[in-house]
N, C-alpha and C positions, 0 to 999 in steps of 0.2 A: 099436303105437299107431295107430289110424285117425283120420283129418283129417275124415272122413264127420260130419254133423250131422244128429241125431234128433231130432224132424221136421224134415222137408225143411224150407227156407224159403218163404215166399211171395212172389209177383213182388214185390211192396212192400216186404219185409224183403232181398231180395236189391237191389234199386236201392236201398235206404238204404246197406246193405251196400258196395255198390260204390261210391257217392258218397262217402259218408266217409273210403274208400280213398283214391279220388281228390284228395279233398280236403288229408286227413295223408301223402301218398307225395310224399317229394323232388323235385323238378323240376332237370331241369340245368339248371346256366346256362353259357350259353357268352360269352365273353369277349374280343372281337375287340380287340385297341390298334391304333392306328394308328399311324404311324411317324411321327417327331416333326416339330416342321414346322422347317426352317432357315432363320433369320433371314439375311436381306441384310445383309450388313456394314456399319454406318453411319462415316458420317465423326467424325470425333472432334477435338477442340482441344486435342491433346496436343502439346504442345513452344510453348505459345501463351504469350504474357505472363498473357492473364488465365486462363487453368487454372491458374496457380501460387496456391498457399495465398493468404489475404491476408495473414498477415505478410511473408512473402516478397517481395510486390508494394508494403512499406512501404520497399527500400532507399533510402538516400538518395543520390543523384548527387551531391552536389559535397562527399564526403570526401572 
């Protein structure tokens, strides 16, 4: 089997030729991630009166 084309091409038909290669041939893509960013730990109102649920915050003092 010969890949050979009868008749040649002409400069016009070989740059259509090629562009359209160019055009439908895969491109890589490359894919860079970057490494995740880490949060500063923030302060939090945990063990506080009012972080407690609101039912929770309805006890009654003088049972």
């Amino acid at each position: 089997m010969s890949t050979a084309i009868q008749p040649a091409a002409t400069a016009e038909e070989t740059a259509a030729i090629m562009g359209a290669m160019e055009a439908l041939w895969p491109k890589p893509v490359l894919v860079v991630e970057e490494p995740a960013a880490t949060r500063e730990p923030t302060w939090r109102f945990s063990g506080r009166w009012w972080s407690l649920p609101l039912p929770m915050r309805r006890d009654r003092p003088y049972r």
